[in-house]
C-alpha positions as CSV (number, residue, x, y, z in Angstrom):
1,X,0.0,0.0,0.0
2,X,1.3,3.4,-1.3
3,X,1.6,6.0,1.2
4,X,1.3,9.9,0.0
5,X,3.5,13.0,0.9
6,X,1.8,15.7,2.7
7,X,4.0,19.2,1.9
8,X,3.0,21.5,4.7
9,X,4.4,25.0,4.6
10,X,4.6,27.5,7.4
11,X,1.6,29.8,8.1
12,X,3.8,32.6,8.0
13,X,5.2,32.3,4.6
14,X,1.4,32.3,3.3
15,X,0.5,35.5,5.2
16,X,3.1,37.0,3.0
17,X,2.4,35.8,-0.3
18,X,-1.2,37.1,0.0
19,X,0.0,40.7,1.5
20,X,2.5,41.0,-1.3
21,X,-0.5,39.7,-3.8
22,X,-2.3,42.6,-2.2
23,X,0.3,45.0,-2.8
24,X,0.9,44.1,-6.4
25,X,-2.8,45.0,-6.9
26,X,-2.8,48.4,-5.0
27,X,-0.3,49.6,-7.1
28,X,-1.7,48.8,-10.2
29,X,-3.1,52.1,-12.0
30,X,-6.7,52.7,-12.2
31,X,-8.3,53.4,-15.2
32,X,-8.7,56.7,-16.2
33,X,-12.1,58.5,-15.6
34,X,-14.1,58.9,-18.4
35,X,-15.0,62.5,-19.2
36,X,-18.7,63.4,-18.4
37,X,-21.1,64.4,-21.2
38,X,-22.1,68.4,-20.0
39,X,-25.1,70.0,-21.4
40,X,-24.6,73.5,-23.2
41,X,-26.7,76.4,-24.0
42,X,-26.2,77.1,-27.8
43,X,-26.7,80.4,-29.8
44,X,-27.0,80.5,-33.2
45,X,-24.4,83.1,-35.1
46,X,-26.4,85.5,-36.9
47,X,-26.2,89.2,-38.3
48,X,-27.4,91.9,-36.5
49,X,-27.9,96.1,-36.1
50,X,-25.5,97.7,-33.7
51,X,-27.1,99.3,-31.0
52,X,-23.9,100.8,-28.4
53,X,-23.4,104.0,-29.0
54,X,-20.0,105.7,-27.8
55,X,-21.1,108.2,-25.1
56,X,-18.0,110.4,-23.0
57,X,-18.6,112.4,-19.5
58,X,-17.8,116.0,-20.3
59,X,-17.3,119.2,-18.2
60,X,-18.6,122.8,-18.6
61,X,-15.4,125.2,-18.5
62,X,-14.9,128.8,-19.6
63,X,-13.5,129.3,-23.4
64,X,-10.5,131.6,-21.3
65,X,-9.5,130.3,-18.0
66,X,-6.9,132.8,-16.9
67,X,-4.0,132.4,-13.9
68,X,-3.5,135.7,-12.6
69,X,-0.1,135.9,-10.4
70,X,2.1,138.4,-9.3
71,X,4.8,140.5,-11.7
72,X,7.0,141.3,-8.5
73,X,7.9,138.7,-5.5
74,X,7.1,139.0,-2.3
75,X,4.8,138.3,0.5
76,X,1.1,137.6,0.4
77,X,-0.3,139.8,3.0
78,X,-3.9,140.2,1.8
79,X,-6.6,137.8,-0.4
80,X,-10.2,139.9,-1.2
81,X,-11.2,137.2,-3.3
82,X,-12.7,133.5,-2.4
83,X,-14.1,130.6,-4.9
84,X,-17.3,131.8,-6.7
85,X,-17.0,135.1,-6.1
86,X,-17.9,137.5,-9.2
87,X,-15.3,140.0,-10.2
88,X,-14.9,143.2,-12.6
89,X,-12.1,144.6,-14.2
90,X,-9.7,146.6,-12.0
91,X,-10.8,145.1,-9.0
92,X,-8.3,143.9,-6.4
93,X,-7.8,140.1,-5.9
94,X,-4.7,140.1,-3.2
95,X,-1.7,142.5,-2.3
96,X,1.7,142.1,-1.7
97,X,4.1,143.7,1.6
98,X,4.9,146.9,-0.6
99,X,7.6,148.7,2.0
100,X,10.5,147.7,0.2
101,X,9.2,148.9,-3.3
102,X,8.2,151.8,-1.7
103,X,11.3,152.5,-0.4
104,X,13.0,151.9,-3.9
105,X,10.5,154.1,-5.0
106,X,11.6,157.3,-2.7
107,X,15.2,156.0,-3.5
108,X,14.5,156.3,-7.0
109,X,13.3,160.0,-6.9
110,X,15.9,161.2,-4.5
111,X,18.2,160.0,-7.4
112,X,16.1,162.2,-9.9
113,X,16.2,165.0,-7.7
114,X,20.4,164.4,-7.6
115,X,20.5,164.6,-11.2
116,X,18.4,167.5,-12.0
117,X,20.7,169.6,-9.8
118,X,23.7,168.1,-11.7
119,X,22.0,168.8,-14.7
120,X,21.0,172.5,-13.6
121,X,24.7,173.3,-12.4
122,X,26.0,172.3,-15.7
123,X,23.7,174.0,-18.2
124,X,24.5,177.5,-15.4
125,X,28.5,176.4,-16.1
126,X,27.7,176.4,-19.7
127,X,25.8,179.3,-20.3
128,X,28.4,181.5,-18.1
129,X,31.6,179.6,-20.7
130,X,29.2,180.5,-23.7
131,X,29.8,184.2,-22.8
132,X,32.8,184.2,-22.4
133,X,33.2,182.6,-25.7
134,X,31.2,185.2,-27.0
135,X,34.3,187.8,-26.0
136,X,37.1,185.6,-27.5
137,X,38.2,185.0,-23.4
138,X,38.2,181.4,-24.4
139,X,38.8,178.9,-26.8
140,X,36.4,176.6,-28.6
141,X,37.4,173.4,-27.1
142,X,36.9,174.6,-23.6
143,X,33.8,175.6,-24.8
144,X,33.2,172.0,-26.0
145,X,34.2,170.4,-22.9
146,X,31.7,172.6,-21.1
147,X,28.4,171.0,-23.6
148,X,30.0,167.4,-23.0
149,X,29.3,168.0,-19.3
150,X,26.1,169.3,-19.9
151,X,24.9,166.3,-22.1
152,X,26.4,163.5,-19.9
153,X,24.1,165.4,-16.2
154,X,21.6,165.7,-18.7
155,X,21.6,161.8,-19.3
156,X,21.9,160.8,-15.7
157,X,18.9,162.9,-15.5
158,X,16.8,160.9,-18.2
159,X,18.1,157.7,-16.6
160,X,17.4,158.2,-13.0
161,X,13.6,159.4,-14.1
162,X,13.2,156.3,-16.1
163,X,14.8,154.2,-12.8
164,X,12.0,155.9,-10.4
165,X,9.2,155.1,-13.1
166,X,10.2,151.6,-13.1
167,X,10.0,151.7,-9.2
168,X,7.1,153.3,-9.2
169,X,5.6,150.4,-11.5
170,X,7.1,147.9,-9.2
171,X,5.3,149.3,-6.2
172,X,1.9,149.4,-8.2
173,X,2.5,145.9,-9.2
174,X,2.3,144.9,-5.3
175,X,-1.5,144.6,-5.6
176,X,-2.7,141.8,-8.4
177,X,-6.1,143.2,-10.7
178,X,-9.1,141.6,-12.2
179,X,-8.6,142.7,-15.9
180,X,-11.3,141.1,-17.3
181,X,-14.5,139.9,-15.5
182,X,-15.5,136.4,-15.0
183,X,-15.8,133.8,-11.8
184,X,-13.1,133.1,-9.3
185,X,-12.8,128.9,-9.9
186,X,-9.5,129.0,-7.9
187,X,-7.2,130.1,-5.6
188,X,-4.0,129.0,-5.3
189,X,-1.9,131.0,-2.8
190,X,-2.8,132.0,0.8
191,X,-2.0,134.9,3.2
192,X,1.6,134.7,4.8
193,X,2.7,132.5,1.7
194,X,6.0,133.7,0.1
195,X,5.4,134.1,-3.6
196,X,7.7,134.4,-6.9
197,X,7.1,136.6,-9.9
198,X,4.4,135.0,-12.2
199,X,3.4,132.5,-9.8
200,X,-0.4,131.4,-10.2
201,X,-2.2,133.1,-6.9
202,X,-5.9,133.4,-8.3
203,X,-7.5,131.6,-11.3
204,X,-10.5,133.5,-13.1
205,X,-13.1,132.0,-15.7
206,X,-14.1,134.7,-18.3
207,X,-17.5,135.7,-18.8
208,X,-18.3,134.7,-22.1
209,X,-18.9,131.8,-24.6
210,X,-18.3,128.2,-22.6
211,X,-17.1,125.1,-23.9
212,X,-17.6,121.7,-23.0
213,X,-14.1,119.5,-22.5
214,X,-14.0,115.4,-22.4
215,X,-11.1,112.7,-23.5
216,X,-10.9,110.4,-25.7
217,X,-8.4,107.0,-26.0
218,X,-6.2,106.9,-28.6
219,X,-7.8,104.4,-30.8
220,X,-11.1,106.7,-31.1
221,X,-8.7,109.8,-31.9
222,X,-9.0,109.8,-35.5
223,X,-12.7,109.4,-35.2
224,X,-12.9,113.2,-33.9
225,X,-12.5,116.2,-36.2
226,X,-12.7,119.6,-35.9
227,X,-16.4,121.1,-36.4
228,X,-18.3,117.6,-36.2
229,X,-21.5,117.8,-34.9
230,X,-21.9,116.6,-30.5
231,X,-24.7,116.1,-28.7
232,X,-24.7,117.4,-24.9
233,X,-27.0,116.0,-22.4
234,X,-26.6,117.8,-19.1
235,X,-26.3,115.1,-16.3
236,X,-28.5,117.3,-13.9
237,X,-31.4,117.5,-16.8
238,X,-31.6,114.3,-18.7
239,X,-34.2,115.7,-20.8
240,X,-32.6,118.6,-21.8
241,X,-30.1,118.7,-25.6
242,X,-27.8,121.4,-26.5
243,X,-26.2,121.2,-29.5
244,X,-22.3,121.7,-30.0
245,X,-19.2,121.6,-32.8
246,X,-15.8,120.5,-32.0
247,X,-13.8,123.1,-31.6
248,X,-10.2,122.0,-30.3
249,X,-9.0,118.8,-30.6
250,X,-5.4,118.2,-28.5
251,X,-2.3,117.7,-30.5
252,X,-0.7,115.0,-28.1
253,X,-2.1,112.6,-25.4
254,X,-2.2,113.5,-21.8
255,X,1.1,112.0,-20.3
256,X,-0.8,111.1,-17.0
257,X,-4.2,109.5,-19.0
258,X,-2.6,108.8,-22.4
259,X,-5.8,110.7,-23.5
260,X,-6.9,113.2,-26.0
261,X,-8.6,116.6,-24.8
262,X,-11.3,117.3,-26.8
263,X,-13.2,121.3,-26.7
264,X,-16.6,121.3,-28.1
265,X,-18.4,124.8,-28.5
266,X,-21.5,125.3,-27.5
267,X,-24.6,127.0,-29.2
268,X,-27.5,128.7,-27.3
269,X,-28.1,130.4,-24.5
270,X,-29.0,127.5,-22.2
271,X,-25.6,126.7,-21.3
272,X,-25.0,125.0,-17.8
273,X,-23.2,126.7,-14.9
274,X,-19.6,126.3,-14.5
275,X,-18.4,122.5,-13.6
276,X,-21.6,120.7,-14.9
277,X,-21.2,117.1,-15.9
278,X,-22.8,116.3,-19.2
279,X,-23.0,113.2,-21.2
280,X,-21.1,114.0,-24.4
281,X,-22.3,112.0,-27.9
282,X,-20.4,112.7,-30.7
283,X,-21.6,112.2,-34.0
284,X,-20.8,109.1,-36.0
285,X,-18.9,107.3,-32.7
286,X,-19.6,104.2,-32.8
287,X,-21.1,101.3,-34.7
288,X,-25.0,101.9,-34.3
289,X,-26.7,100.9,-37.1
290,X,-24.4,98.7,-38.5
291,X,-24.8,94.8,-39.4
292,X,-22.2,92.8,-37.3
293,X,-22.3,89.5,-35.4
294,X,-22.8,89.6,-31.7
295,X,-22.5,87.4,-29.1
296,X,-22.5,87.0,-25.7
297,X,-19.9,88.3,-23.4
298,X,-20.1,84.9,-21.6
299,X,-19.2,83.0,-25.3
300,X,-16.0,84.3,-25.4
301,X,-12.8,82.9,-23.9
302,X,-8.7,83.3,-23.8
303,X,-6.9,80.9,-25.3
304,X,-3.1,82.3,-25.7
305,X,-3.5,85.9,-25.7
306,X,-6.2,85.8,-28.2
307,X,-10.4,85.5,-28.0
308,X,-12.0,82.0,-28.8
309,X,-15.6,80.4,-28.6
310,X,-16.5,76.7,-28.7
311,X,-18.0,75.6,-32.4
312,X,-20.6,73.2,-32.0
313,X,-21.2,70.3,-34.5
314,X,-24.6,68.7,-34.3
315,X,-23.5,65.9,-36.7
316,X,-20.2,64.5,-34.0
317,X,-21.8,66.1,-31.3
318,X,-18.8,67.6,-30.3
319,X,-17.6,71.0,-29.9
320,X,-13.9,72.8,-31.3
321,X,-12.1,75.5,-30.1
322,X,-11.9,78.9,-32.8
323,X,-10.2,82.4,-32.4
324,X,-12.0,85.3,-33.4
325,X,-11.4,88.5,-33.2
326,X,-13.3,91.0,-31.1
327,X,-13.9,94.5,-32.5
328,X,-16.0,96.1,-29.4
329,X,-18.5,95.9,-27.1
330,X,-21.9,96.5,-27.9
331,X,-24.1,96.5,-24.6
332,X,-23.4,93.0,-22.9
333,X,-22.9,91.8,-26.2
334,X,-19.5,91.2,-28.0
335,X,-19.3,92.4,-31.4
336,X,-16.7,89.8,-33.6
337,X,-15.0,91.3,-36.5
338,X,-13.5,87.8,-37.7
339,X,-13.8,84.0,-37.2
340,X,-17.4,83.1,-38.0
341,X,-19.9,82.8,-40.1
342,X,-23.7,83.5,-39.8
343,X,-25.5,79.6,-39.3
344,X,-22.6,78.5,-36.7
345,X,-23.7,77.5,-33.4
346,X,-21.3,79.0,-30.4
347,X,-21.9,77.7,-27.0
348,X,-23.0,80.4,-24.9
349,X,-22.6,78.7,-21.2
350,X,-20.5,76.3,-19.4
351,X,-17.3,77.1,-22.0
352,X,-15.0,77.2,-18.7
353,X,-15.2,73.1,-18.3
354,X,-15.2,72.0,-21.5
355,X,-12.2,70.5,-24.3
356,X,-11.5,70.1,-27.7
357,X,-13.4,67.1,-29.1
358,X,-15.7,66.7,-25.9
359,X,-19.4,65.2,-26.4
360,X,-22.1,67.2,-25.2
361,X,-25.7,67.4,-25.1
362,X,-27.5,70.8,-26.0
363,X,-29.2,71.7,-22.9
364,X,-33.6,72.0,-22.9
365,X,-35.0,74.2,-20.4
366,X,-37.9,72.1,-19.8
367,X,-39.4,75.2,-17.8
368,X,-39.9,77.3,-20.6
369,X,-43.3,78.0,-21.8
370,X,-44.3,75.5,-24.7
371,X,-46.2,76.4,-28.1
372,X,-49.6,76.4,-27.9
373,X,-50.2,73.1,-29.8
374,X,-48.0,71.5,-27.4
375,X,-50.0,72.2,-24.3
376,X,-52.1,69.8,-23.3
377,X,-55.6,70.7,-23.0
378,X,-57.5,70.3,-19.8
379,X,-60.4,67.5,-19.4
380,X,-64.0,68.4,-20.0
381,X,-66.4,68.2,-16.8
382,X,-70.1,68.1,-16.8
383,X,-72.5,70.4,-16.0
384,X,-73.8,70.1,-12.6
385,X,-77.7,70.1,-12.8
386,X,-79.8,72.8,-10.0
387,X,-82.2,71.8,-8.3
388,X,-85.7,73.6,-7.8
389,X,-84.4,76.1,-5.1
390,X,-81.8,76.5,-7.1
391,X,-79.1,75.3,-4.7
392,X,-76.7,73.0,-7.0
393,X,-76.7,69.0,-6.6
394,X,-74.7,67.4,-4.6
395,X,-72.0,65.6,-7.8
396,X,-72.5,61.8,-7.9
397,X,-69.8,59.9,-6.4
């Protein structure tokens, strides 16, 4: 009789074969998610009329703003003049310490005074050589000497009443004049302050013909020419129009804004105050009117620098990235200058999650109202029949 072999192995060495089976299973990558099928809203590219319209925010200034200052330095002692305040010509706006121009001022004449007596003692020395030249006592020359000396004191007279004009001036100059009227919009110096020749102290809007100044970018620059019709809406009164031509169009951008300063004149008589905000339209800005293809702000992506939208193709089901390129903004719509073609269908929603190629299902919104034909109809019930007091019967169960 045949006996068999029993191989028995140690329970240990099982324990870590089925551990290290374990392990090798772990480790094994799983497979790869598959990408969910998303729902889009779709818009179909189509042609339509431009609607923006370029509108600026404008102010009302005076046609001459002028900064008054100063001709002499010195110090501010005195302001007569605030903000708002009305003035006429000749009027005094501030003044200046005068002492030390009105001492150069008595200076000056005591110079005058100097010269005229130099000037009188040689025309007396002349006039007394002239008679003796008369008597042959003296020669020519020392007559000549004697008219040199009296043409030079003359000349230092001429001179030193020229000197004590100019001081005078200077003196007159230590109190700064309205010479035009208008409105006081600024003031830019105070009592006390220390100010140089020419320096703005007070700033005065003319009386007169107003103008209405906004800005423009650069890229809208060659769209504005001198005398083309603006509309001007006052902010105040929305239901008021004044009319207007450009009048002034800047040369070179602001170097703070990089913008264009645009003047506009206005016509009429109904002009707003001094500071106004109006709503400036300028004539032919913009693309109203015009047929161009609009979408959504929400359609459009980046992709490298550049605008794209996600093409849909109902025969794959799929949808594909395209750049376009994006002229404006019209409203909350985008107006695209290139890259489709009226018939397309863009996804409008949801382009934030999706990929090139993906599947997707066009999304139904299955609360929105239904045709007519579609609704169902409700179901007919029968008259309830009255009875003699004309109480209705009770409906049969």
């Amino acid at each position: 009789m045949k006996s068999s072999a029993v191989v028995r192995m140690p329970v240990s060495g099982v324990l870590v074969g089925v551990v290290a089976a374990l392990s090798l299973v772990g480790c094994s990558p799983k497979p790869a998610a598959e990408e969910p099928v998303r729902a889009v809203k779709l818009v179909t590219v189509g042609s339509s009329q431009a609607t923006a319209v370029l509108e600026y925010s404008g102010e009302v200034r005076a046609r001459i703003e002028s900064r008054l200052g100063f001709r002499v330095a010195g110090k501010l002692v005195q302001r007569q003049v605030d903000v708002g305040q009305h003035v006429q010509p000749g009027q005094v706006l501030a003044q200046l310490d005068g002492n030390d121009y009105a001492l150069a001022a008595q200076a000056a004449q005591a110079q005058v005074a100097a010269a005229t007596t130099q000037r009188d003692l040689a025309a007396a020395d002349f006039a007394r050589y002239q008679a003796l030249k008369d008597k042959n006592f003296i020669s020519g020359a020392e007559l000549d000497r004697r008219s040199a000396t009296l043409k030079s004191a003359q000349a230092q007279l001429d001179q030193a009443k020229a000197n004590a004009s100019s001081q005078s001036n200077q003196s007159g100059y230590t109190r700064l004049l309205a010479d035009v009227a208008g409105i006081v919009t600024a003031v830019d110096a105070e009592p006390g302050q220390v100010v140089s020749a020419g320096a703005p102290v007070v700033r005065i809007a003319q009386d007169g013909e107003r103008d209405v100044v906004f800005a423009v970018p650069e890229d809208k620059r060659s769209l504005v020419r001198i005398g083309q019709a603006v509309q001007v809406r006052p902010w105040a009164d929305g239901e008021a129009l004044l009319q207007g031509k450009v009048r002034e169009v800047a040369a070179s951008a602001d170097p703070v804004t990089r913008t264009y300063t645009v003047k506009v004149a206005l016509a009429g008589g109904n002009v707003p105050p001094l500071g106004a905000t109006v709503h400036v339209l300028p004539e032919g800005m913009g693309p109203a009117g015009l047929d161009v293809i609009k979408l959504p702000t929400a359609a459009v992506r980046e992709l490298g620098g550049q605008s794209a939208v996600w093409v849909y193709d109902p025969q794959t089901k799929a949808v594909a990235s395209r750049k376009v390129t994006v002229a404006t903004a019209d409203g909350n719509d985008a107006v695209i200058a290139e890259g489709l073609t009226p018939g397309m269908q863009v996804v409008a929603a949801g382009v934030h999650v999706l990929s090139e190629g993906q599947q997707v299902t066009v999304y139904q919104d299955k609360y929105a109202p239904k045709p007519a034909a579609e609704q169902p109809t409700a179901p007919a019930t029968a008259a309830i029949p009255a009875k003699a007091d004309g109480k209705p019967a009770a409906a049969a169960q």
